[in-house]
N, C-alpha and C positions, 0 to 999 in steps of 0.2 A: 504494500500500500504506500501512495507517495507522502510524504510527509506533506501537511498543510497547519499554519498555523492555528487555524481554529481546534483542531483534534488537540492540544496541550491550552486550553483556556478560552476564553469570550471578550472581545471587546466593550471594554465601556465608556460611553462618550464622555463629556460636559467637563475633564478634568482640567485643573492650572496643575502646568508643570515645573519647577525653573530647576536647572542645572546650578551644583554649586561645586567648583573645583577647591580642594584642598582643604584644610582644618580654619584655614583664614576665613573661608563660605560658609561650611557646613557648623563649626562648633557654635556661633553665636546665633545662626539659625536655630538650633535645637537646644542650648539653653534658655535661649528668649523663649521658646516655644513650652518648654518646663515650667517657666515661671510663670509663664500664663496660662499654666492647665488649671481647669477649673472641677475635674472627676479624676480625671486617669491618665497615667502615662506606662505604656510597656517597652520597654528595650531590652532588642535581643542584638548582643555582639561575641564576636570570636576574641578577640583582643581588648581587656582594658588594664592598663597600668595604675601603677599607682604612685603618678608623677603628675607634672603639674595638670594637665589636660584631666586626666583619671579624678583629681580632686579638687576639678571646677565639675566635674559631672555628679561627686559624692553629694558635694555641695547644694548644689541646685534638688538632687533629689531629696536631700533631706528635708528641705526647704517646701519644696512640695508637700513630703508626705509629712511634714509638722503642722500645714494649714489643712488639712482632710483631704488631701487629692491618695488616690489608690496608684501606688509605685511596685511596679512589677520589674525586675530585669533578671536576661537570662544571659549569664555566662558561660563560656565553652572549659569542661574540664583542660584542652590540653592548650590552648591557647592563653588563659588569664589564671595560671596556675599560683600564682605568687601573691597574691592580694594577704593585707597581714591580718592578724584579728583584730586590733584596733580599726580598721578602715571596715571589716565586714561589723563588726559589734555596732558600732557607732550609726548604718545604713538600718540593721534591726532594731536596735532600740527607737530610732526614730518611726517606723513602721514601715520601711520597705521590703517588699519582700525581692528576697536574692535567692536565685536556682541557679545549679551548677548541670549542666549539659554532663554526662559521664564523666565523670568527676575519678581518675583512675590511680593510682599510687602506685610510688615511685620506685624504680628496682636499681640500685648501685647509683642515683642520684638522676636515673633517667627516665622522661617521659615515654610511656608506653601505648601511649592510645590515642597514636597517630593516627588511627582512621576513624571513617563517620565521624568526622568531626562538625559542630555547629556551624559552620561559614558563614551563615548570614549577618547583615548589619541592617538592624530594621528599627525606626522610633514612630509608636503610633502616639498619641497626642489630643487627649478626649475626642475619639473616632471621626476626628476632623481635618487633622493634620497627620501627615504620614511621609516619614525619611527614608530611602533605600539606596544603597552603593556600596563600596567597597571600603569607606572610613571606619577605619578603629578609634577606641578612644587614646592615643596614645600622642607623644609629644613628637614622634615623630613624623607624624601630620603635617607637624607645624613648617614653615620657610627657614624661620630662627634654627632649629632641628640641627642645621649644617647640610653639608655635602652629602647626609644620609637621609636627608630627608624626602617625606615620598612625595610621587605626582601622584592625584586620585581624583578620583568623583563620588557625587552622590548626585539625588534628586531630590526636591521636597514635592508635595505633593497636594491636591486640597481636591474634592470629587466624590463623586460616588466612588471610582476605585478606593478609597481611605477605608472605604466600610468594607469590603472584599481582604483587605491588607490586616485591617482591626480582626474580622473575624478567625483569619489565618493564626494571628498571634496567640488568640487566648485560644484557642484548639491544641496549639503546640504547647501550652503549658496545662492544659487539660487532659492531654495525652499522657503527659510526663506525668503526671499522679494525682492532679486535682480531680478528675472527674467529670464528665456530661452534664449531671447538675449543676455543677461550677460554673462551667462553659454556657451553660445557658441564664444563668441567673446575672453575669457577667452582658451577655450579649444584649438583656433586655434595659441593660441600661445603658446603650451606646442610641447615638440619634438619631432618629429616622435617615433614611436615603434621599427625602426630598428637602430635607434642610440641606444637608453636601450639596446636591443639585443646585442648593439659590445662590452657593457661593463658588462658583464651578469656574474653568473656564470651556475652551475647544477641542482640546486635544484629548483624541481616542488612545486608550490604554491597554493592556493585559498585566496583570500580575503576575508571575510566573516562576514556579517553584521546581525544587528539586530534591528528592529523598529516598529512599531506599525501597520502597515498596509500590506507591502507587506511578508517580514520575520518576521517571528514575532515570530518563533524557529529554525529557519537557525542554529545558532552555538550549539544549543542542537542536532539536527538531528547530523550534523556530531560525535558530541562526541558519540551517540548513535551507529550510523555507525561503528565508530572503533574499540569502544570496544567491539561490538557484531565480528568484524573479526580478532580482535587481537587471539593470538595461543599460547602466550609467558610471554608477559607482560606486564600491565598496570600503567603508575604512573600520577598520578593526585595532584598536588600540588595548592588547591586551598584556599584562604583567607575567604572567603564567604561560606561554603557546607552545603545547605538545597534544595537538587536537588528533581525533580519529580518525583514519583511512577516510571516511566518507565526507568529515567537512573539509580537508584536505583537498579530494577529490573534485568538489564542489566551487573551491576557490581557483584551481585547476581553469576549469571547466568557463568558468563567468571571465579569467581573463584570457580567455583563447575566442571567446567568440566578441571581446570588443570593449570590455567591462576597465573600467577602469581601478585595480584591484590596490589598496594598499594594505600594510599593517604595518602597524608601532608596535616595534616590542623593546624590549631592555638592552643597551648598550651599558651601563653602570648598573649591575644587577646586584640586589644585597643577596643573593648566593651564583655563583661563578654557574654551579650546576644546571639554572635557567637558562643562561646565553648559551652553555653547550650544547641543553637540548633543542633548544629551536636553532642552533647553528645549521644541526644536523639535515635541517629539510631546506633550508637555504638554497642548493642547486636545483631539486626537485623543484621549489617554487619560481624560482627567478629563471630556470630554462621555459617556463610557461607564461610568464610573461607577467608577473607579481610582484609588485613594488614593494621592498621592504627597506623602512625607517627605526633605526634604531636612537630611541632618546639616552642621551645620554648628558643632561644635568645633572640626572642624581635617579632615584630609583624609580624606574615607573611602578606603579601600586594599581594604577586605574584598568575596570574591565568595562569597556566601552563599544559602540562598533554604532557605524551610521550607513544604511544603503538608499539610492538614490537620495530624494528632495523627500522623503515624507516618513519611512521607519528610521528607529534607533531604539536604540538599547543601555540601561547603566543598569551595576547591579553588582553583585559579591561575587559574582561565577567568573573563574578566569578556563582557559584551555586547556586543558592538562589535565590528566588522569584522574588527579583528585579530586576538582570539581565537578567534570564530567562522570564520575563514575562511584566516587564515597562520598564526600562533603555532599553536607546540609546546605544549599542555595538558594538564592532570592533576586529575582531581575524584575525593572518594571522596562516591558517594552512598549515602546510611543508610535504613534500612527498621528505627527503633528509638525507642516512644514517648519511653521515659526522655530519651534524645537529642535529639529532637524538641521537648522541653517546656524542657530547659537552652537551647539554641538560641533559642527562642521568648521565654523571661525575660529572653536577652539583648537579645535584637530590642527587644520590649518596651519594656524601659528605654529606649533609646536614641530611640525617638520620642516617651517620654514625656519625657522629660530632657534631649534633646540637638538634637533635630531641629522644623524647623518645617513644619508641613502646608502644603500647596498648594492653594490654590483656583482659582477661575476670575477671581477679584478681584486675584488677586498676579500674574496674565499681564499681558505690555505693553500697552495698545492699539493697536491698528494696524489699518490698511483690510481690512474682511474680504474682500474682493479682492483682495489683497497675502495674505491668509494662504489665501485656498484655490488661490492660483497655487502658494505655498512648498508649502503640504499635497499639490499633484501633485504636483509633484517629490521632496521627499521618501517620497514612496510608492512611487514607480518606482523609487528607489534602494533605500528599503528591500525591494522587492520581488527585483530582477535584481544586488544587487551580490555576494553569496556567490557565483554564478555568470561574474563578471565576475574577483573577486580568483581563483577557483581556474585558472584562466587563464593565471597569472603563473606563472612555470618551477617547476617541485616540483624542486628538486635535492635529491639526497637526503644525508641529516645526513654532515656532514664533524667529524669531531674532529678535530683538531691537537693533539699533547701542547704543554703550555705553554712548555715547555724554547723548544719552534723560535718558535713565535709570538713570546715575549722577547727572543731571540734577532735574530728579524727587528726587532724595533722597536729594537732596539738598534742593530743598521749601521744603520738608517733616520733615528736620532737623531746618528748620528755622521758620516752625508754628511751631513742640512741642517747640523751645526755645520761643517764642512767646507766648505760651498758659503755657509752665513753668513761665515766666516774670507775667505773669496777675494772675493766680493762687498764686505768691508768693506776688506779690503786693497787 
């Protein structure tokens, strides 16, 4: 069956969208948006610290939940593993409540439960206002940050999609342990769909998720969708690109018949292991005739991609096996030119200002019998591994409220001091 976007979600009109690049856009969006909640606020993210960004978020939640607004957030065991007990004590006593996504312990000082991990970065906001993209809460967001600082995106959102995004959230914590009575005693207090509508704008949306059971390539299907109907042009600006045989194929395919194809990916990667593995299809793409821009200010973060004048995309899902195939994801895709063309200005600049193109002259040389053994193999992987990772257990989403999780790590910190004391006596 050919992939079609509607088969992974439904469009819904009337939305305002605006694009915010970097922790400069997005943090003072979403604490303004905090302090003006008047019921609810839920955040779910992969990453928070607990550095200065991490305890302007602490902040603002408490602040909330000391005036009666309902403060929900979930964090990812293997990503915000380090949060101390004063920072979790200090959010409970105030009344928020904090869940730990598979919350997993540590073996010889290492994290273990690198898959299915929570990926998403999502802030609903009395089910009126709604955040999605790829920001963490971390300082390394920020410009100040230095040389390691990331590029990224997010979206805010305002529409009936906010109620589809709202509902999403408290099921994912209803799932995790609270319960259907929960979830719906919760839902009946979010506000009508024709109030969103009065504050709406034009642009048509999908929300668009990813998980181990029912979607479990929802936001690949659609990328594959567009670019096979794109006519014009494709930009794909992602952090993460080790995508499957078939969207591979696909981008193939759109600049052989006239497409104008590009992608951003990481020239300054904060792990080496990303620019090797997209190095590695570099001939394959650019013998077909694929423009690739590598950024290199400092680390690309953002999973972005715009085709022709009217779809795009922002969202937590990068290319690579982990998002395509374990991680927990979240994209909202736009059907909106205004949109389309602010997104497109950004792109833009950044390969004319920031990024260097790729030729066939800037590849290594090496034995082209060495590169078309590598180019097997790497074909067969990118062909059979989405099929190979889904394989790996689906257990399904465990929240822990954070109370027990700190709790555990606490007697866990207080036997190794214990078994260090006796060891050294």
């Amino acid at each position: 069956m050919r992939d079609t976007p509607e088969r992974a979600g439904h469009w819904t009109g009337g939305n305002r969208i605006d694009l915010l690049e970097n922790g400069e856009e997005f943090f003072p969006r979403v604490f303004e948006a905090i302090g003006a909640a008047r019921r609810e606020v839920i955040i779910e993210t992969f990453i928070l610290f607990e550095d200065k960004v991490g305890l302007a978020l602490h902040a603002a939640m408490r602040a909330a939940a000391q005036r009666g607004v309902k403060v929900d957030l979930m964090i990812d065991g293997f990503g915000s593993p380090d949060l101390s007990h004063a920072y979790l004590e200090s959010l409970a006593t105030a009344g928020v409540k904090v869940r730990v996504f598979d919350p997993g312990q540590r073996f010889l000082g290492q994290r273990l439960n690198v898959f299915r991990r929570m990926h998403r970065k999502i802030v609903v906001v009395d089910g009126e206002r709604a955040f999605v993209g790829g920001i963490n809460y971390s300082e390394d967001h920020l410009l100040d940050f230095g040389p390691k600082a990331k590029q990224d995106y997010a979206v805010e959102l305002a529409g009936p999609i906010v109620a589809e995004i709202h509902q999403f959230v408290l099921r994912a914590i209803a799932v995790g342990g609270k319960g259907v009575g929960w979830f719906r005693r919760r839902l009946k207090q979010a506000p009508p769909v024709s109030q969103l509508q009065a504050a709406a704008g034009e642009a048509d949306a999908i929300f668009v998720t990813r998980d181990n059971r029912r979607h479990t390539n929802d936001i690949e299907r659609h990328y594959r969708a567009a670019i096979r109907a794109a006519r014009e042009r494709i930009v794909i600006a992602n952090a993460y690109f080790f995508p499957g045989y078939r969207l591979i194929k696909e981008l193939r395919r759109a600049a052989r018949r006239g497409v104008d194809v590009r992608l951003i990916l990481q020239g300054e990667p904060d792990m080496p292991i990303v620019k090797t593995a997209a190095g590695m299809l570099y001939h394959h793409l650019l013998h077909a005739g694929v423009r690739i821009y590598e950024y290199c200010d400092r680390p690309l973060h953002g999973k972005v991609a715009l085709m022709d004048d009217r779809w795009s995309t922002v969202g937590s899902s990068n290319l690579d096996p982990l998002s395509l195939s374990l991680n927990l994801e979240a994209n909202v895709v736009v059907r909106d030119t205004a949109f389309n063309k602010v997104l497109w200005e950004r792109m833009d600049h950044l390969m004319q200002h920031s990024c260097k193109q790729i030729g066939t002259h800037d590849l290594a040389s090496e034995w082209s019998g060495w590169r078309l053994v590598r180019s097997f193999f790497v074909f067969h992987f990118l062909r059979w591994y989405p099929s190979w990772l889904n394989r790996l257990p689906r257990h399904a989403p465990r929240l822990t409220p954070a109370e027990a999780t700190d709790l555990m790590a606490q007697q866990k910190k207080r036997g190794d001091e214990g078994t260090a004391r006796t060891e050294t006596a």
